[in-house]
BALOBA-1460 file (C-alpha; in Angstrom, 3 decimals):
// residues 289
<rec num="1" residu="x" x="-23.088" y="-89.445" z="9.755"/>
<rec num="2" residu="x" x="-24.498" y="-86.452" z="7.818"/>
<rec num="3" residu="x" x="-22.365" y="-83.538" z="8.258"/>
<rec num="4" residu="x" x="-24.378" y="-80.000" z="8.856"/>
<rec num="5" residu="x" x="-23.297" y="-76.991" z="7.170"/>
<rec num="6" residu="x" x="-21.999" y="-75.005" z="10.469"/>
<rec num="7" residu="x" x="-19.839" y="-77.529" z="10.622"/>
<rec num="8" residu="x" x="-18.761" y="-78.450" z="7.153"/>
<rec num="9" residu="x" x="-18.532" y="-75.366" z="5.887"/>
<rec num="10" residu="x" x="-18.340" y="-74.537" z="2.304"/>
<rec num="11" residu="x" x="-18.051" y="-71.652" z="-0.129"/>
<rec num="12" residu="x" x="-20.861" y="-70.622" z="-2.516"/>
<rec num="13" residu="x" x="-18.783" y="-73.094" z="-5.008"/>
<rec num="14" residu="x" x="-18.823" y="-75.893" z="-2.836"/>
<rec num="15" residu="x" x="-15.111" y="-75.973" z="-1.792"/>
<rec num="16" residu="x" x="-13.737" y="-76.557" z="1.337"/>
<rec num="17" residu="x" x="-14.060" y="-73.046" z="3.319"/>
<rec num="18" residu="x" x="-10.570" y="-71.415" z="3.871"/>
<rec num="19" residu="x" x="-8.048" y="-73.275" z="1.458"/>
<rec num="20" residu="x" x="-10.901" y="-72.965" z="-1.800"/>
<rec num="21" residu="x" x="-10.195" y="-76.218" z="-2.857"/>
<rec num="22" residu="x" x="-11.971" y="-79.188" z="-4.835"/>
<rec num="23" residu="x" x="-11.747" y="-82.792" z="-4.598"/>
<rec num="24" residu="x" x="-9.703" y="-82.422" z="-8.626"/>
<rec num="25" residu="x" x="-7.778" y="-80.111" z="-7.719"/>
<rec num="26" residu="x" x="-5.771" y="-81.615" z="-4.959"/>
<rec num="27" residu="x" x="-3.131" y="-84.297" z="-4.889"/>
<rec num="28" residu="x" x="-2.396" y="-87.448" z="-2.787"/>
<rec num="29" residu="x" x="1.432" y="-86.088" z="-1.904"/>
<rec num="30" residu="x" x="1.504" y="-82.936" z="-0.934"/>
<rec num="31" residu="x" x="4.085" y="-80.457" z="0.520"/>
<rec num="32" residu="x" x="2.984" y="-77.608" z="3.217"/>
<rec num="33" residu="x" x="5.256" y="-74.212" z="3.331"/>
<rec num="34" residu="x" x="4.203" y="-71.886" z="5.890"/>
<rec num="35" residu="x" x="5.465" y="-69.004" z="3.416"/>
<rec num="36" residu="x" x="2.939" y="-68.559" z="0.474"/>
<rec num="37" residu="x" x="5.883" y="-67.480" z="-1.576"/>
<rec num="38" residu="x" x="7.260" y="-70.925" z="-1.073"/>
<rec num="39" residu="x" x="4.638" y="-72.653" z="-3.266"/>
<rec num="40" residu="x" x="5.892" y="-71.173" z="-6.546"/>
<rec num="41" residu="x" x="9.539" y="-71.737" z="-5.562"/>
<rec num="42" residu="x" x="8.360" y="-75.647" z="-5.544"/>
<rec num="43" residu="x" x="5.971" y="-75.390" z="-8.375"/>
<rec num="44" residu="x" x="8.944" y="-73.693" z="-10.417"/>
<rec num="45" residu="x" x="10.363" y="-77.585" z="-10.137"/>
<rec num="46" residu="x" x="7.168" y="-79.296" z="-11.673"/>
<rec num="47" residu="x" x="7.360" y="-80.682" z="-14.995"/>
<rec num="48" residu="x" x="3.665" y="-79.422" z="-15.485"/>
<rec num="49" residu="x" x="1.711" y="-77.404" z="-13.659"/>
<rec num="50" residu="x" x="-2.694" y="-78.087" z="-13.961"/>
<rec num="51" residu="x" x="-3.611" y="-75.520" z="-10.519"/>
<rec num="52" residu="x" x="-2.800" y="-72.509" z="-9.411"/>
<rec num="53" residu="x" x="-5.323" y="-70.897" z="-6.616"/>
<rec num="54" residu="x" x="-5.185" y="-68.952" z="-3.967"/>
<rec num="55" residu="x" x="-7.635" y="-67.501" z="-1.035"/>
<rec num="56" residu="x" x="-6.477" y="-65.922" z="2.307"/>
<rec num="57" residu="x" x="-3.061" y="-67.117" z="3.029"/>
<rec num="58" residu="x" x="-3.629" y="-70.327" z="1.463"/>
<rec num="59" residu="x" x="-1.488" y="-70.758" z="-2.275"/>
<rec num="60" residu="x" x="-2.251" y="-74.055" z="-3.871"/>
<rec num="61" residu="x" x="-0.274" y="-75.198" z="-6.992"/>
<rec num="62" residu="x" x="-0.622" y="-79.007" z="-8.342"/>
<rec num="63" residu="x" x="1.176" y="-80.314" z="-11.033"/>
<rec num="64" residu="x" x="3.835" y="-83.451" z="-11.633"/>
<rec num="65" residu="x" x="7.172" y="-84.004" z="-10.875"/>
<rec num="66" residu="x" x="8.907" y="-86.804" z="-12.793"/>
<rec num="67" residu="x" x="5.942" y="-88.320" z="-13.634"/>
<rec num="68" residu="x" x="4.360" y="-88.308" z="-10.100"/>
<rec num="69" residu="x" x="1.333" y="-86.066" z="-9.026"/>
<rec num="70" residu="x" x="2.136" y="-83.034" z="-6.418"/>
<rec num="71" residu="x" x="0.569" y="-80.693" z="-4.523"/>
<rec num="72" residu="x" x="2.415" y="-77.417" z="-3.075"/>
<rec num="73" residu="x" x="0.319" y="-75.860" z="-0.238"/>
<rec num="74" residu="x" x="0.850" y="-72.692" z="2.243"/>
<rec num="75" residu="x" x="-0.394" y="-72.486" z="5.460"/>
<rec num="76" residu="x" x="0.768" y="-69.380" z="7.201"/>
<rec num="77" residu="x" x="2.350" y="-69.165" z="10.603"/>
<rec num="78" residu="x" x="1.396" y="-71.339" z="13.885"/>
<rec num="79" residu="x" x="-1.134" y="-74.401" z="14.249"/>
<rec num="80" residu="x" x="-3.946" y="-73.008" z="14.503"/>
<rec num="81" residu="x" x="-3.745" y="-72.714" z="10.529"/>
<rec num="82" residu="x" x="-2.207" y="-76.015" z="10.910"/>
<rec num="83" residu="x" x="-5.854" y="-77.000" z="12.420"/>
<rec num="84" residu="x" x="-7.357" y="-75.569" z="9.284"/>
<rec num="85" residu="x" x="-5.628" y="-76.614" z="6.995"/>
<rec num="86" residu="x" x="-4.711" y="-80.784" z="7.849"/>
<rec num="87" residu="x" x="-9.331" y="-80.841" z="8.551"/>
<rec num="88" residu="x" x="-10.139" y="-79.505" z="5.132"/>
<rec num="89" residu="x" x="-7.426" y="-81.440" z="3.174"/>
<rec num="90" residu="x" x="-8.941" y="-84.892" z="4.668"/>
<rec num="91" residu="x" x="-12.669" y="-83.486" z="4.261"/>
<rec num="92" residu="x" x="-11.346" y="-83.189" z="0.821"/>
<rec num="93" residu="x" x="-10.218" y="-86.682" z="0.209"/>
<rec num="94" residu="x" x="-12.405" y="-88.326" z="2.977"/>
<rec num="95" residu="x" x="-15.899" y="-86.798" z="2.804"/>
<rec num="96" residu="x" x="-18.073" y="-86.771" z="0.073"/>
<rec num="97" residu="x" x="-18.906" y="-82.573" z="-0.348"/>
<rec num="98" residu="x" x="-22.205" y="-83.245" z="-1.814"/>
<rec num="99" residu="x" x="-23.542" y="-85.609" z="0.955"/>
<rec num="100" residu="x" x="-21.847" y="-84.613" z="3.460"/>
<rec num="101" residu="x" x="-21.361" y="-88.070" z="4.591"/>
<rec num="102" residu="x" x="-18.125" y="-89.766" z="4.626"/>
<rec num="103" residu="x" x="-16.558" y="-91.731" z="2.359"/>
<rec num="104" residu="x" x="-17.118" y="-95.983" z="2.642"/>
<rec num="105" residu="x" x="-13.066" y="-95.942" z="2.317"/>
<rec num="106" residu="x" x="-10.200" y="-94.180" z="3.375"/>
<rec num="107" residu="x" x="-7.811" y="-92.332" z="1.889"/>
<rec num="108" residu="x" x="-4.464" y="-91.278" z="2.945"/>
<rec num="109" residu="x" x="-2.226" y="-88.118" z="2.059"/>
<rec num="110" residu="x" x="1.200" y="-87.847" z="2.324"/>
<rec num="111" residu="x" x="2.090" y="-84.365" z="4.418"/>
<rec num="112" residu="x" x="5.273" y="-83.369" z="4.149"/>
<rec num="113" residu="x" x="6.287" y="-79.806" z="5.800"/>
<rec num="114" residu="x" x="9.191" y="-77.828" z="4.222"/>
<rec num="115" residu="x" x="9.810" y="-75.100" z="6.392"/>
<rec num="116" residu="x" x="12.851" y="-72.686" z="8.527"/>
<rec num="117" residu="x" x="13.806" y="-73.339" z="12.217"/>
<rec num="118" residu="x" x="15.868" y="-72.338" z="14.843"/>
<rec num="119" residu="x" x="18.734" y="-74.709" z="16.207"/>
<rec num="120" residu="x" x="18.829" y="-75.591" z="19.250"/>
<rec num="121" residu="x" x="22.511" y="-77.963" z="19.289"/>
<rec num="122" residu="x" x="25.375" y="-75.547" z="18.704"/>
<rec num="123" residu="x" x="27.087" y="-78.676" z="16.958"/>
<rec num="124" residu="x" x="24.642" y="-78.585" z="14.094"/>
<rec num="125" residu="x" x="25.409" y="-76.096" z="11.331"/>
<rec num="126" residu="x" x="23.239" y="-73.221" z="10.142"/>
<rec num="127" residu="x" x="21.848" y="-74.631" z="6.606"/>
<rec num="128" residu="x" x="21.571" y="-78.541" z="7.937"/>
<rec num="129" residu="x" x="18.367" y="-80.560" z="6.571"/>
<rec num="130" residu="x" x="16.374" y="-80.798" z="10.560"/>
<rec num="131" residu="x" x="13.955" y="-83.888" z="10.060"/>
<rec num="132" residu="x" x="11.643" y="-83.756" z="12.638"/>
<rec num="133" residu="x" x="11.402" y="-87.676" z="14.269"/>
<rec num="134" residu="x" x="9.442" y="-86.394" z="16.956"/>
<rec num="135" residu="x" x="7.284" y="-82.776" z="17.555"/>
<rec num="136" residu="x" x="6.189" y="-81.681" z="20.815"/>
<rec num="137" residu="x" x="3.574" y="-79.098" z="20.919"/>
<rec num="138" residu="x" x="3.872" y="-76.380" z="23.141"/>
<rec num="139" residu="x" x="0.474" y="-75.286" z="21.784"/>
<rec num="140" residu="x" x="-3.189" y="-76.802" z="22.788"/>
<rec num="141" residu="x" x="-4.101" y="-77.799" z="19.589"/>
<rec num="142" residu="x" x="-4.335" y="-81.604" z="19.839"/>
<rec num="143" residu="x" x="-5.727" y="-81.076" z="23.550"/>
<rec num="144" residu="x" x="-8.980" y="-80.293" z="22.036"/>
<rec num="145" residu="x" x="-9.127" y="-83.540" z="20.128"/>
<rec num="146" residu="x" x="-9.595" y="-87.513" z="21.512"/>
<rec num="147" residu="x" x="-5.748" y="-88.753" z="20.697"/>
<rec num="148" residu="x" x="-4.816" y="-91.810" z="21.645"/>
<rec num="149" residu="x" x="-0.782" y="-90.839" z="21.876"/>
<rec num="150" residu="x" x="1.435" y="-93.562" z="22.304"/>
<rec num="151" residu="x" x="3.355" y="-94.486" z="25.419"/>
<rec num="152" residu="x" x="6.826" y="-93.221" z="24.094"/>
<rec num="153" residu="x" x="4.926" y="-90.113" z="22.682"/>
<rec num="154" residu="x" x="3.276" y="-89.346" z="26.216"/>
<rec num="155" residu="x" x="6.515" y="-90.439" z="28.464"/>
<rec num="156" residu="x" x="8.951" y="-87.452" z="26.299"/>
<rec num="157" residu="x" x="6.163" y="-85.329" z="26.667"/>
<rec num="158" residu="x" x="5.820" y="-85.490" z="30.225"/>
<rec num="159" residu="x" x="9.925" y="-86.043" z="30.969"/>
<rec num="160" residu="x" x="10.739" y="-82.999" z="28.906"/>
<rec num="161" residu="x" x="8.076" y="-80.320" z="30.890"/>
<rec num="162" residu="x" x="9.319" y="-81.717" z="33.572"/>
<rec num="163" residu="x" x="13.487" y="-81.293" z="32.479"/>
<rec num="164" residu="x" x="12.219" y="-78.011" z="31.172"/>
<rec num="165" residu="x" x="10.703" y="-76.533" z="33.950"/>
<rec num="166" residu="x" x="7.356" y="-75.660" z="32.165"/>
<rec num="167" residu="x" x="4.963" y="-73.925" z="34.419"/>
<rec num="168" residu="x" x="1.648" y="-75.966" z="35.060"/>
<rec num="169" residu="x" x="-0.563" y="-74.194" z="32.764"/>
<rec num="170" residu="x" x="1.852" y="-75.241" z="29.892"/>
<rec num="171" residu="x" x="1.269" y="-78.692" z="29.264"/>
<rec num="172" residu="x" x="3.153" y="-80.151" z="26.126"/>
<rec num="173" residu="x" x="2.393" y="-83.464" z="23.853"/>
<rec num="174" residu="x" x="4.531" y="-85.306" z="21.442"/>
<rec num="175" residu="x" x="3.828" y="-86.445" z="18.115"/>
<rec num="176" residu="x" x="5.755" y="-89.163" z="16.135"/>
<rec num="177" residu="x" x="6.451" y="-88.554" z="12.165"/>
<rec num="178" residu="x" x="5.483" y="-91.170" z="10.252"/>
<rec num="179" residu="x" x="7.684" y="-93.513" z="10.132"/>
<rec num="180" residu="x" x="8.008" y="-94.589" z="6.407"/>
<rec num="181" residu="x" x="8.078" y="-91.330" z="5.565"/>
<rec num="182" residu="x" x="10.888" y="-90.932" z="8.284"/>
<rec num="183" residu="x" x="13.075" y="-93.464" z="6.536"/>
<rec num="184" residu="x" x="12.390" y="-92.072" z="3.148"/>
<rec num="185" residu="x" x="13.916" y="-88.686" z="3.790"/>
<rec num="186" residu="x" x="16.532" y="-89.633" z="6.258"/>
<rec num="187" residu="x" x="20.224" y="-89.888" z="4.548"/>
<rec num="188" residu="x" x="23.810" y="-88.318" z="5.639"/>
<rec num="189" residu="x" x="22.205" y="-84.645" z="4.461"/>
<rec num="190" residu="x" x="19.890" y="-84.930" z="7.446"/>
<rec num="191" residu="x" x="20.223" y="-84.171" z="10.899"/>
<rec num="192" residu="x" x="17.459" y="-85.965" z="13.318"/>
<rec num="193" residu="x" x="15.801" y="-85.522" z="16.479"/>
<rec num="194" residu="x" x="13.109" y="-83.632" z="18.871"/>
<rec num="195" residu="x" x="11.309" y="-80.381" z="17.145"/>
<rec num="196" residu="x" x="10.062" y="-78.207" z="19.501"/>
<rec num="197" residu="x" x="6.845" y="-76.550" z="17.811"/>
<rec num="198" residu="x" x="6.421" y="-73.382" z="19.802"/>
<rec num="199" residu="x" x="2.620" y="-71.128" z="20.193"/>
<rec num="200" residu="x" x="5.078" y="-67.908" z="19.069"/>
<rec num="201" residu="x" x="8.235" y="-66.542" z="17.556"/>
<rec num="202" residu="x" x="9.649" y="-64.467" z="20.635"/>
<rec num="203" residu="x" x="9.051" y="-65.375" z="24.204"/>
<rec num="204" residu="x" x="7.570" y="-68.888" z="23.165"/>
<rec num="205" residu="x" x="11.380" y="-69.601" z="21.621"/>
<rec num="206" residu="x" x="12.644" y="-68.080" z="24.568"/>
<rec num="207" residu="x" x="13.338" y="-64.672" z="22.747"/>
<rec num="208" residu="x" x="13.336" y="-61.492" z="24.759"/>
<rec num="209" residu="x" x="12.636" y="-57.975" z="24.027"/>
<rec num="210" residu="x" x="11.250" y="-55.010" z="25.525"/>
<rec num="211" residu="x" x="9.046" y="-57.476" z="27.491"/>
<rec num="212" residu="x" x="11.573" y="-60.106" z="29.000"/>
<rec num="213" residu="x" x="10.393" y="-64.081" z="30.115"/>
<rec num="214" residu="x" x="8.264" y="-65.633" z="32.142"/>
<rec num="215" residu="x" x="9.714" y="-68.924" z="31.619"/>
<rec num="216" residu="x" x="13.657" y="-68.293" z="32.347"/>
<rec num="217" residu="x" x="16.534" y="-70.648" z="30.514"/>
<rec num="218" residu="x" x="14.476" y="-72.672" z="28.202"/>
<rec num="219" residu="x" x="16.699" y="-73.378" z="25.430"/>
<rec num="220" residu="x" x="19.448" y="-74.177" z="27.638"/>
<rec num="221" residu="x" x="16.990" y="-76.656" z="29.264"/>
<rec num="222" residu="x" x="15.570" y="-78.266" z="26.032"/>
<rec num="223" residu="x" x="19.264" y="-78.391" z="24.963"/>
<rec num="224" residu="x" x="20.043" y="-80.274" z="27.649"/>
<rec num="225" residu="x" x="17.682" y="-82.876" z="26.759"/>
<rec num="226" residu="x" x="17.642" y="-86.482" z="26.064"/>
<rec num="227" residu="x" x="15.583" y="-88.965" z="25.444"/>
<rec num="228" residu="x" x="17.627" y="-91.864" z="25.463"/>
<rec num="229" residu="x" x="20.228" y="-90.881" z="22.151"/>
<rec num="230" residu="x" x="17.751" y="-88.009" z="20.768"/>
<rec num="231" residu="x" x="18.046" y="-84.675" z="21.152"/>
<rec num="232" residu="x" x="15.978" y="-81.622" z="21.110"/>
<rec num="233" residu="x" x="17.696" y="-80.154" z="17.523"/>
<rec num="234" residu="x" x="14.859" y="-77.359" z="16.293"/>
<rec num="235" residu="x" x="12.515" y="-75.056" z="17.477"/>
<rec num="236" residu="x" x="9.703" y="-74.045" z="14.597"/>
<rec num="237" residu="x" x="5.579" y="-73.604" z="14.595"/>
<rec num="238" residu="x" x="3.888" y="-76.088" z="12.901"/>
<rec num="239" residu="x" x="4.889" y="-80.006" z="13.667"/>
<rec num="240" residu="x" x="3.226" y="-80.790" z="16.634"/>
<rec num="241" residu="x" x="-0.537" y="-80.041" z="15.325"/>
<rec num="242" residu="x" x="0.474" y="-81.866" z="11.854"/>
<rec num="243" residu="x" x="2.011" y="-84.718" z="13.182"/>
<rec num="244" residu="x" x="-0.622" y="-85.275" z="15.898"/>
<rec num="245" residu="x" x="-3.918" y="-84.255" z="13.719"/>
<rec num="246" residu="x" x="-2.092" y="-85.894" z="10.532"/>
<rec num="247" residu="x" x="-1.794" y="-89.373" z="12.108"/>
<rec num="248" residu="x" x="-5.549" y="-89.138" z="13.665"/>
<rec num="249" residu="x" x="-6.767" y="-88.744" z="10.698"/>
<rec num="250" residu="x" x="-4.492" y="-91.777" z="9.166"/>
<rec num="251" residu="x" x="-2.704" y="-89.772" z="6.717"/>
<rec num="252" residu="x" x="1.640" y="-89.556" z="7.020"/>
<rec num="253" residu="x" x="2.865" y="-86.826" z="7.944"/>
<rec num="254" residu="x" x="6.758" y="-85.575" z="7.990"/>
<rec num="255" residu="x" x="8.784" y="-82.235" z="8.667"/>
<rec num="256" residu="x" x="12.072" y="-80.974" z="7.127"/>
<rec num="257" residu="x" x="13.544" y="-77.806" z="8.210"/>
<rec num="258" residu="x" x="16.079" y="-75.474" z="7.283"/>
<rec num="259" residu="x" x="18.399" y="-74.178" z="10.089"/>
<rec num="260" residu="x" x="18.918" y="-70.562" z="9.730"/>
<rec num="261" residu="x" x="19.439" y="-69.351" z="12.718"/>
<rec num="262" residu="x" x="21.886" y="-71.211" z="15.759"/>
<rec num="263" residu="x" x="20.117" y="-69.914" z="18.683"/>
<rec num="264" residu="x" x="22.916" y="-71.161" z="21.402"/>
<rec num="265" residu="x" x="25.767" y="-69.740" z="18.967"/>
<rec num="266" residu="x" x="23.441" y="-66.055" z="17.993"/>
<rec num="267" residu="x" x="24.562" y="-66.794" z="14.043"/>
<rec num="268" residu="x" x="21.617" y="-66.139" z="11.680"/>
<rec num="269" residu="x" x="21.849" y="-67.364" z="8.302"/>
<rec num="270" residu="x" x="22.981" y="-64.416" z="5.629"/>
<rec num="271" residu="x" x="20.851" y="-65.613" z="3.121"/>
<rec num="272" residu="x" x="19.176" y="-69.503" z="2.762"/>
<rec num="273" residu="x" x="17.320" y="-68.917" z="-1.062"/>
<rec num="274" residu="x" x="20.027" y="-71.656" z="-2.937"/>
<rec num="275" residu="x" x="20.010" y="-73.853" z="0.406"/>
<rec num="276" residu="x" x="15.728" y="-73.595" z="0.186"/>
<rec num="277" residu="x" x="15.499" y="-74.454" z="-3.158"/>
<rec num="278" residu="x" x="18.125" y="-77.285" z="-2.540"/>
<rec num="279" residu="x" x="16.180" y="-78.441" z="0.227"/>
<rec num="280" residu="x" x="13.222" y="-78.459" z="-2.263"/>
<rec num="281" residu="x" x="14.810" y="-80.554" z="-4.334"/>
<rec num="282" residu="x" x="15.745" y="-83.098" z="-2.057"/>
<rec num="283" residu="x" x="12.119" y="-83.323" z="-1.099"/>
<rec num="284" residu="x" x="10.492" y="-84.034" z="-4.020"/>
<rec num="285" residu="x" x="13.052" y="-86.456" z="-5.624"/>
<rec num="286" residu="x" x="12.716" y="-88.457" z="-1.831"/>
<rec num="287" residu="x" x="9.064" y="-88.339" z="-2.552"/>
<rec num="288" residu="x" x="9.411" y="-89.467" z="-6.161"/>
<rec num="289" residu="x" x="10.995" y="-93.215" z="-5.560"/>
């Protein structure tokens, strides 16, 4: 297959469109931040550093971390950059640019996202390491592609709109992490479960302001939760699309969060910068064995 320029699309320097990247200039493991800022707190970690680049909302740093080749990436807020962004990273590794034509073999990136959440277990402290084991998607991103999603993935998604009381016209999937990836994060600084990746920060997380909810009680619902011993722990914005596009595409794909805020307790984190760059940390040397 020959892919056309509207859909392929390239810059006048033959990088992928939005994140302005090359084939060189991007590395097999690489860590997503939704918080451009983020990439130079990780990059600050690198032994060396061979990329910096940025275009839109997209920051790209590669470099090495004991001895092992990194790439820090932002992708803004919500899944719809998500979309963007997980596309033109496997165009990158997966389609020759000049052709247009795909590559005779596959490769496959390790995603990891470091990012903030909301907690939705008032046992779990503000500051605990949230790995995602599953992400349902209260956005329509992966609707609009042909996933197969596994039993398990399809019966939580379906059990938990229906515990929830979703209206109709929300209809949620779930995504599994990868499951090596899973295991080689996990440890007694991690808390695991059910991330709830939400289409927005306020009503969509069941915040309300001057304009109130349509959808009444829904962290009390999601907290009530279970599918068999997991619980819903997080709500953030980006899992869902990355664990459901990632896997598609047969790369791995994993979340870690920060708690900073305990939505059922109203605390808020007074600061997080030592427990981010911590978090960091813990990252990259889990990625590094």
């Amino acid at each position: 297959m020959k892919y056309p320029p509207s859909e392929l699309v390239l810059n006048a320097h033959g990088e992928v469109y939005h994140l302005g990247l090359s084939p060189d200039q991007v590395a097999h493991d690489i860590i997503l931040v939704g918080d451009q800022d983020r990439v130079k707190l990780i990059s600050n970690f690198f032994d060396t550093i061979e990329h910096k680049s940025q275009h839109r909302e997209f920051c790209c740093h590669t470099g090495t971390y004991r001895g092992k080749r990194f790439s820090a990436i932002s992708t803004g807020i919500g899944t719809d950059n998500i979309d963007i962004v997980v596309n033109e990273l496997d165009a990158l590794v997966n389609i020759d640019l000049i052709n247009r034509t795909d590559h005779p073999e596959h490769q496959t990136l390790r995603l990891v996202r470091i990012g903030t959440c909301g907690i939705l277990q008032p046992e779990i402290p503000v500051h605990s390491y949230i790995l995602s084991r599953f992400a349902v998607g209260l956005d329509n991103v992966a609707h609009f592609y042909p996933i197969k999603f596994s039993e398990e993935e399809n019966t939580i998604a379906k059990s938990l709109a229906e515990h929830s009381g979703l209206p109709k016209t929300i209809v949620p999937y779930a995504a599994k992490a990868s499951e090596s990836l899973f295991d080689l994060l996990s440890s007694d600084k991690t808390v695991s479960g059910i991330t709830m990746t939400s289409s927005g920060f306020y009503a969509p997380q069941g915040r309300s302001l001057r304009l109130g909810l349509s959808v009444e009680n829904i962290n009390q619902q999601l907290q009530s939760y279970r599918h068999g011993n997991i619980s819903v722990t997080n709500f953030e914005m980006e899992s869902s699309a990355l664990f459901a596009l990632g896997k598609a595409l047969g790369h791995e794909c994993a979340t870690v969060c920060l708690g900073i805020a305990n939505r059922p307790k109203n605390e808020f984190s007074k600061g997080y910068e030592l427990e981010m760059n911590n978090l960091i940390r813990y990252v990259l040397d889990g990625l590094s064995k």
